[in-house]
Steps between C-alpha positions, in 0.01 A plus 500: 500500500544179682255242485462171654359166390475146602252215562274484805313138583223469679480121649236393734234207526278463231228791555718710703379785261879528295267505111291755684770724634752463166151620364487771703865578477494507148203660406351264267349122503857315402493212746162288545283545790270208544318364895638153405867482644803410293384707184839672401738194368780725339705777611278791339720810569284841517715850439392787718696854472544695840716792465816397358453163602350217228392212765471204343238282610555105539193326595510195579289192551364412867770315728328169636568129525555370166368159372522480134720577260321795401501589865818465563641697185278790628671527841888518366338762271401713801872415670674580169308855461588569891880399448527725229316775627659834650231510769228268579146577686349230665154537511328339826131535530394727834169248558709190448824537691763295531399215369744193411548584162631835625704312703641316203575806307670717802700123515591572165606853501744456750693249257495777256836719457534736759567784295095490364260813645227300620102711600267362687139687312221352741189495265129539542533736858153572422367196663686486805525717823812730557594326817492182310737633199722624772537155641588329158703802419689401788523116462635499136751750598587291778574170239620680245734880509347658244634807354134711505181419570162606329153487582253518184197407270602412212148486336390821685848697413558568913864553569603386115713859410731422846558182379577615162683833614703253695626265231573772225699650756644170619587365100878505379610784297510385155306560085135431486464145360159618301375736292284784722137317333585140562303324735630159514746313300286161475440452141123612452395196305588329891348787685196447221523124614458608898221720414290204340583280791402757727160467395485117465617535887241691535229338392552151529688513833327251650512276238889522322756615721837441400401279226524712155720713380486802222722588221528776233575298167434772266500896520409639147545879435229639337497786213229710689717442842260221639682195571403140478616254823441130472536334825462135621387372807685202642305239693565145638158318423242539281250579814654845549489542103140460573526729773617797358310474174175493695181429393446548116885735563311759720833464775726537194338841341449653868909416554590637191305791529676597848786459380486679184329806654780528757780422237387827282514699822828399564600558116267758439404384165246212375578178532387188344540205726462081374507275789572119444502206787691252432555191768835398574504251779847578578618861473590502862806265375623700160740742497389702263195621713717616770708736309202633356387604847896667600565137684783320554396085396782398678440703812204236527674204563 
């Protein structure tokens, strides 16, 4: 039998819906879906089997104007997973349009290689009228000649298997990369990580955007299969220690919870979670945080 593989990337401005549809795609919650934009810093790849096609999912992080390091590392992230892709989707909201950031990014797919398949996946049809989609359907194919064009919901699953039918038949010939019940290859103590900020987005969106960080420092096997995480919370001032702690550590426990709860469902065994804050005014500047989070500290500068 022949079967094809390669890696699909799904670029768009933050919020576009690309965690939602790899989702989707995938079948399982790999890539975090938050309402605050810019939640997905690292190239999370999601494996979905269709046919004899293994598409390989690269989401990456919103495209927008970067102005910190951080920022700015995230952005050649999202280039670097679209250069290397076999295909790439760009994901354009139907209520939003054209807006300059798409603008930006069509800029920036026409200085990719020719040889790339490039999608156009207009997301969220459900709020617009079908004249409307027609129009924009029209005006991005107008800027930009792309190969096929596909109008969906990615949280709803409207027009999802054409997409999907399209790029396992569209994929190189070549091995599967993964076994048949992988999911992603991000290590789980960083996909553990993403879960726990997920809910610290969450919650305290108001309050800590960008500011923390989360990572897995221990991951003890257990004899009765439960495993212990410990996991520390980055911050830049003792305020947002404060912050997430909450009063007598009532923020803390409800975090923890969340995130423990939806940890064993993704494991399917018990977990025992330990959170820790600890304030480091500046892990925006150390290396060491980015490569935790699948960044590139030098892409930053």
């Amino acid at each position: 039998m022949t079967t094809h593989c390669g890696f699909v990337a799904l670029i768009g401005e933050p919020n576009a819906g690309k965690s939602t549809l790899t989702n989707h795609m995938v079948g399982a919650k790999v890539s975090i879906v938050t309402h605050k934009v810019q939640t997905t810093r690292a190239r999370i790849r999601g494996v979905a089997i269709e046919g004899d096609a293994q598409i390989v999912f690269v989401d990456t992080p919103g495209l927008f104007q970067p102005r910190r390091r951080l920022d700015r590392a995230m952005v050649a992230a999202a280039w670097g997973g679209a250069a290397d892709a076999d295909i790439i989707v760009l994901l354009v909201e139907a209520h939003r349009g054209i807006t300059e950031g798409v603008e930006r990014i069509i800029q920036g797919l026409k200085d990719l290689p020719q040889s790339r398949h490039v999608a156009l996946a207009i997301n969220k049809i459900d709020r617009v009228e079908a004249p409307k989609l027609l129009e924009l359907t029209k005006e991005l194919n107008d800027r930009f000649a792309f190969e096929k064009t596909f109008l969906i919901s990615a949280e709803k699953g409207y027009g999802t298997q054409d997409l999907r039918t399209w790029l396992a038949a569209t994929l190189p010939e070549g091995p599967w990369l993964y076994p048949e019940d992988q999911i992603a290859d991000l290590p789980m103590r960083m996909i553990a990580a993403e879960i726990t900020r997920e809910k610290l987005t969450l919650r305290l969106h108001q309050e800590l955007p960008y500011q923390l960080t989360v990572e897995t420092e221990n991951w003890e096997e257990r004899k009765d299969g439960s495993a212990r995480i410990d996991q520390v919370i980055y911050v830049m001032r003792d305020g947002h220690k404060g912050i997430i702690l909450g009063k007598k550590g009532e923020t803390i426990k409800a975090i923890s919870k969340l995130a423990r709860e939806e940890l064993e469902e993704f494991l399917g065994r018990r977990i025992h979670l330990f959170l820790q804050v600890k304030v480091r005014p500046h892990w925006l500047e150390e290396s060491e945080r980015y490569s935790e989070m699948g960044l590139e500290f030098k892409d930053g500068n």
